[in-house]
N, C-alpha and C positions, 0 to 999 in steps of 0.2 A: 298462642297455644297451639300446640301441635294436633295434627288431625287423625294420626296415625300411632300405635305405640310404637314400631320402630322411633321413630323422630320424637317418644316423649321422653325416652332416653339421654336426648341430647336439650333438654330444655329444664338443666335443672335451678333456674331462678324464676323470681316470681313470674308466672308465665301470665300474660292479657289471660282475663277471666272468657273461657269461651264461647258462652251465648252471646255479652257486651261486645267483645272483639271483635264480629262477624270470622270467628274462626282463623286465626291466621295462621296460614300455612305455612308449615316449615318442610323442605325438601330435606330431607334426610342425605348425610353424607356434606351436601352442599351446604346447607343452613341457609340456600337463597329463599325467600317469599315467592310462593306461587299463588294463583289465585284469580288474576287476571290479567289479559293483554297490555302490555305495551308497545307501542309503535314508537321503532328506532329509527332517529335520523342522525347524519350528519352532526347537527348542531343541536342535537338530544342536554338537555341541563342534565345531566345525570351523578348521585352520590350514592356511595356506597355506604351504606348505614350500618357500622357492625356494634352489636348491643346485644341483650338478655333475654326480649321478647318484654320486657314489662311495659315500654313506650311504643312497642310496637300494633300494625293491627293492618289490614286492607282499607280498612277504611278512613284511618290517618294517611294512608299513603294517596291512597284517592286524588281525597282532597286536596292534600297538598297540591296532588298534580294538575288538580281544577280550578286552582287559588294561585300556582306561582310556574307553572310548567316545567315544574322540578322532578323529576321519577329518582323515586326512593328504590336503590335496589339493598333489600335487609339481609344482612351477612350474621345470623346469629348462632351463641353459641354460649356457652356457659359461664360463671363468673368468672372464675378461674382461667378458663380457656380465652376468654377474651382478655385478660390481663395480660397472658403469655402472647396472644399476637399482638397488642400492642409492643409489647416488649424486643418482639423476635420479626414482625414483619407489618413494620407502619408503613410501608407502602402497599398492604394489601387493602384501606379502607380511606376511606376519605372522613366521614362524621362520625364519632362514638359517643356511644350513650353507655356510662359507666356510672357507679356508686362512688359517694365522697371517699369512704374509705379504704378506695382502690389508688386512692391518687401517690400515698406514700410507698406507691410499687414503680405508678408511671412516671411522675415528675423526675424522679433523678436518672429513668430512660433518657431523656431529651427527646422523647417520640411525640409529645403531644404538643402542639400549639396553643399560646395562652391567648384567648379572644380577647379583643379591645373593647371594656365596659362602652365606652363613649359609642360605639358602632350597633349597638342592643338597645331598642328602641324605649322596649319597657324597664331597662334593666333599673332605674332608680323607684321602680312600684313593686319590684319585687318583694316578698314576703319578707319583713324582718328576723324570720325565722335562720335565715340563709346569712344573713349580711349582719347581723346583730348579735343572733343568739339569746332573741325574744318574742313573743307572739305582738301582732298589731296594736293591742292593749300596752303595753309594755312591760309586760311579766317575763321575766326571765324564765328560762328552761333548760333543764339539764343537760347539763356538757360533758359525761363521762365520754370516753371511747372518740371516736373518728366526730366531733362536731363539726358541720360543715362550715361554718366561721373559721375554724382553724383555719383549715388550707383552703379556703375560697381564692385568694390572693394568691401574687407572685412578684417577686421584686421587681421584673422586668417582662418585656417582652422575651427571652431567652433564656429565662433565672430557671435555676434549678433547685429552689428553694421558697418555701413558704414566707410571705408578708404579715407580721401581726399584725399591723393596722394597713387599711382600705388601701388597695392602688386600681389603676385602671385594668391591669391586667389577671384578667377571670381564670379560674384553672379548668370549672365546669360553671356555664350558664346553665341553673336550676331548671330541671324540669316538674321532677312529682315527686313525692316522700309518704312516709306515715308512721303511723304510730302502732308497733305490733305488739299483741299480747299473744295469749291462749286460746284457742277455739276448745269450747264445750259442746255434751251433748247435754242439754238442757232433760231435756224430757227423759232422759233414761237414769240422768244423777239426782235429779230431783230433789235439790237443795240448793240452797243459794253457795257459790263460789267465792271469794273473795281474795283469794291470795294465790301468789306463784308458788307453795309448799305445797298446791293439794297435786302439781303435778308426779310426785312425791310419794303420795301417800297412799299405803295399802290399801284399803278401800278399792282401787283404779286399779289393781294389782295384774299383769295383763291385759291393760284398756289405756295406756299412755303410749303415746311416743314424740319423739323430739325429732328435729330436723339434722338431718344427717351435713349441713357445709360446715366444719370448723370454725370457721370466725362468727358465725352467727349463733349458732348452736348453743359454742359457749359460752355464747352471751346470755343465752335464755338459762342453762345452766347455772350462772354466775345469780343470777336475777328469784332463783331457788333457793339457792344456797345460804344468801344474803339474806332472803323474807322469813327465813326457817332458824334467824339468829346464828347459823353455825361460824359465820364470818364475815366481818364489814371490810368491802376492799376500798379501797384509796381511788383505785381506778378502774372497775370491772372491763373498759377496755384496751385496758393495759397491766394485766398482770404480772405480777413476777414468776418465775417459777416455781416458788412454792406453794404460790395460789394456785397457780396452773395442777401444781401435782392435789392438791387439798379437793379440789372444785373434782377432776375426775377422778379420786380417789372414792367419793361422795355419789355420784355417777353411776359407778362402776360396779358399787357395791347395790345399788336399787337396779341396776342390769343385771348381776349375777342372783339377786332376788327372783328376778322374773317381772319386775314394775314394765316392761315395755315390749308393746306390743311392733315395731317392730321403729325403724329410721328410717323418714322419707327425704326425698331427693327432691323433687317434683313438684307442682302441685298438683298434678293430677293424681298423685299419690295421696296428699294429704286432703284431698275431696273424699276421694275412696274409701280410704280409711274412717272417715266420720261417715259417711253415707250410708255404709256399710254396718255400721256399730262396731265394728271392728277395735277403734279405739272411741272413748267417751270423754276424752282430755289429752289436750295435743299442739305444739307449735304451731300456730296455722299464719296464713296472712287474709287481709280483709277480704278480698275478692276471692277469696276458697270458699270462706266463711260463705258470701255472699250466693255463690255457687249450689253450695250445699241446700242453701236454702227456698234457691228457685227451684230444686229438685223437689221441694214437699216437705223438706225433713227439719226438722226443727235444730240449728245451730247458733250458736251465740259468741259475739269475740268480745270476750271476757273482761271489764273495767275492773284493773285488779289495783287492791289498796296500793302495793308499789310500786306502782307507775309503768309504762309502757318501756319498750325497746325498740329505736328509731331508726330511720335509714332514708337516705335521701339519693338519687341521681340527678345527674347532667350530661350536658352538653359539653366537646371540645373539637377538633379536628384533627387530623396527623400532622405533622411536621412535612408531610412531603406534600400540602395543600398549596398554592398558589395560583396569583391570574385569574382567571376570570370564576373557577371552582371555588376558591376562596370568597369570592363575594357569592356567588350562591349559596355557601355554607351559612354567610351570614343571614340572606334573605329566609332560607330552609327554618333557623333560629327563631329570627324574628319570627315568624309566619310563628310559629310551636308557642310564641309565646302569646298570640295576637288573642287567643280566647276558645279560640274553636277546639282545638287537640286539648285544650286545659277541662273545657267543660266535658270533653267525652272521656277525660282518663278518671276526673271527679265522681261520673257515671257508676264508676266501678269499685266507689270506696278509696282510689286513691284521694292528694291534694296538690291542688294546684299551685306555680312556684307563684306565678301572676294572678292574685286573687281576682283584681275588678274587671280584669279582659274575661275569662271564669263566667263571672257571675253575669258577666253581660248576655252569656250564651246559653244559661241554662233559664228553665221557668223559671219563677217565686216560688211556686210549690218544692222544685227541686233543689232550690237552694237552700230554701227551708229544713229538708231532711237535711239532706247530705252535710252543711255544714254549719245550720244553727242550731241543730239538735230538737228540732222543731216534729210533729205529729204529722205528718203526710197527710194532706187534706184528698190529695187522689191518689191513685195508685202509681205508684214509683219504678219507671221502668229504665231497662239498658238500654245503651247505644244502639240497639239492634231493635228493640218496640218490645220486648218478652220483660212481661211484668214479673218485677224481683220484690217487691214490697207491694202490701196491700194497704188501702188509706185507713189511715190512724195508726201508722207502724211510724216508731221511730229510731232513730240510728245506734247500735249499741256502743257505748260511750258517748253519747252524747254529742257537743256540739265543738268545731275545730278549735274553739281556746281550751274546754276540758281536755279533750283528748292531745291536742299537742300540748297543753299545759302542764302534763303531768306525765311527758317523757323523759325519763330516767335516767336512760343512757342512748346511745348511739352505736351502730354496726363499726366494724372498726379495724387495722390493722397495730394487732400488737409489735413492742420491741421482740419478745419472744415467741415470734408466730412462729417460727418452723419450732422453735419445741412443742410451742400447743400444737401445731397439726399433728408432731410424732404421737405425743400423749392423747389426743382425741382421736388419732387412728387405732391405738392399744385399747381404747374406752370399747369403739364398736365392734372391735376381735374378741372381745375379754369372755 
């Protein structure tokens, strides 16, 4: 998260929550991490890390560099923008940390390098969540839109096309995902929530807003639309463009109402806004939510009867990686996945890709919140020691089979994403 609002500008995906993060700084212009010294030499292991800021932080980089003598230099920058430098200059980074359904832009670049499973230590503990497209129990979970199962695979090492069934070659080794609903103001709506329509309804008339990135956006829009009966899509994230024009038709006209109090970018935006009372119902992500709360102010992310809207990141490298970078990349990996970086991203409301490395590294008590749904027996603090929960608070949705169990859909790139970004940029002009 950025330190400055010039550079919170440039950080419009889910940014590290900033107390948990120890603040990670973004240079503005550059997108390098500032923060603290590193001593260059010669035979410095050095990667260039270009990603979002959500796997980001000083103090994952730290470590890494006191666990494998690796210095992380972080190149970040926004979804979109990191899409187009993949696409336009893979020899400016070495590791990327990108969204599963960013892959249907990069794989037919031939920018990215498909990792070798067999080379990823933990790679067969990984969550079945990633590899299946079911939680550890073995419950199935919704596959609309971008599900990482899809295009986890690759036919080859060079393929520029997706594997239905398993091969060795990974497109993104899993790092952290979750399960997004709506952030409430508890205390000022003062009734119970239960559905994506109330983002919707007059009542909040000037006290809503949605998140202004297109492909997510109108997912949360689709996810309204559908809870409020107006239309069942086949594939909310893949619509046609008739859905496309119906869903911002729908939109457009609770805009031109006055339903929305304004479109955030950010998350520093979407803290604010709640923090603030500015808006009392609103797209949020966990760690806003979490945010909000360590501020005093009472926020809640919202367990809505029709299921959550999901999103997952990983791991890959450029295509111009080789020699000895290459196996650092891999160790860099391995290391992300070894337990330590799992447990401090968990810290924050994300989930871990490697549950038992995870839970090796947090309390009992902390496991307990964060992922059995369990009552906090002490007080539940960040990566940083700033207590975020008080003991006997427990995690809103519940425990990681409820809350992954009952995601809906998946973040996603549609067949007709340049017409939905035309028609969602006509949505926030209208």
């Amino acid at each position: 998260m950025s330190k400055s609002s010039k550079s919170n500008s440039r950080v419009s995906r889910r940014a590290v929550l900033k107390g948990a993060a120890g603040a990670v700084g973004l240079a503005a212009g550059s997108g390098a991490i500032t923060g603290f010294p590193y001593v260059r030499s010669a035979d410095a292991k050095v990667l260039r890390y270009l990603g979002t800021a959500v796997n980001e932080g000083d103090e994952i980089s730290k470590k890494c560099l006191a666990d494998t003598g690796i210095k992380i230099e972080y190149i970040t920058a926004t979804t979109d923008d990191v899409t187009k430098r993949v696409i336009t200059q893979p020899n400016s980074f070495d590791v990327l940390d990108t969204e599963y359904f960013s892959l249907k832009k990069l794989v037919p670049s031939g920018n990215i390098f498909a990792l070798d499973a067999k080379k990823i230590k933990e790679f067969d503990n990984i969550t079945p969540v990633f590899t299946k497209g079911q939680l550890p129990n073995g419950k199935k979970i919704g596959d609309q839109g971008t599900a990482p199962w899809k295009v986890l695979y690759l036919d080859g090492a060079n393929s520029k096309t997706f594997s239905k069934t398993p091969t060795e070659f990974v497109t993104l080794i899993p790092t952290v995902y979750n399960a997004d609903t709506l952030g409430i103001r508890p205390d000022l709506i003062k009734r119970p929530i239960s559905s994506w329509t109330e983002l919707l309804n007059p009542e909040f008339k000037g006290k809503a807003s949605i998140l202004n990135i297109p492909s997510i956006g109108i997912m949360d829009a689709a996810m309204v639309v559908e809870a409020s009966g107006q239309h069942k899509y086949a594939d909310k994230g893949n619509m046609t463009k008739a859905e496309i024009d119906l869903t911002m038709k729908i939109m457009t006209e609770a805009k031109k109402a006055g339903q929305f109090r304004a479109f955030w970018k950010d998350f520093n935006e979407s803290v604010n806004l709640m923090a603030s009372g500015e808006t009392v119902i609103q797209s949020m992500w966990s760690p806003a939510v979490t945010k909000v709360r360590s501020m005093g102010i009472a926020c809640t992310f919202q367990p809505l009867k029709e299921g959550y809207r999901s999103w997952a990141s990983g791991f890959c490298v450029s295509k111009a990686v080789s020699g000895p970078k290459l196996d650092w990349a891999y160790e860099f990996v391995n290391w992300y996945l070894s337990g330590w970086a799992g447990a401090y991203l968990n810290r924050q409301g994300y989930y871990s890709a490697v549950l038992s490395t995870a839970k090796a590294n947090m309390t009992a008590d902390e496991w307990g919140y964060w992922m059995e749904g369990k009552a906090a027996v002490g007080d539940i603090k960040a990566p940083d020691g700033t207590i975020l929960e008080k003991a006997g608070a427990t995690r809103d949705g519940g425990s990681y089979d409820d809350r992954m169990g009952a995601v809906a859909c998946w973040n996603a790139v549609m067949d007709e994403n340049d017409y939905m970004v035309r028609k969602w940029n006509e949505f926030i002009a209208a």
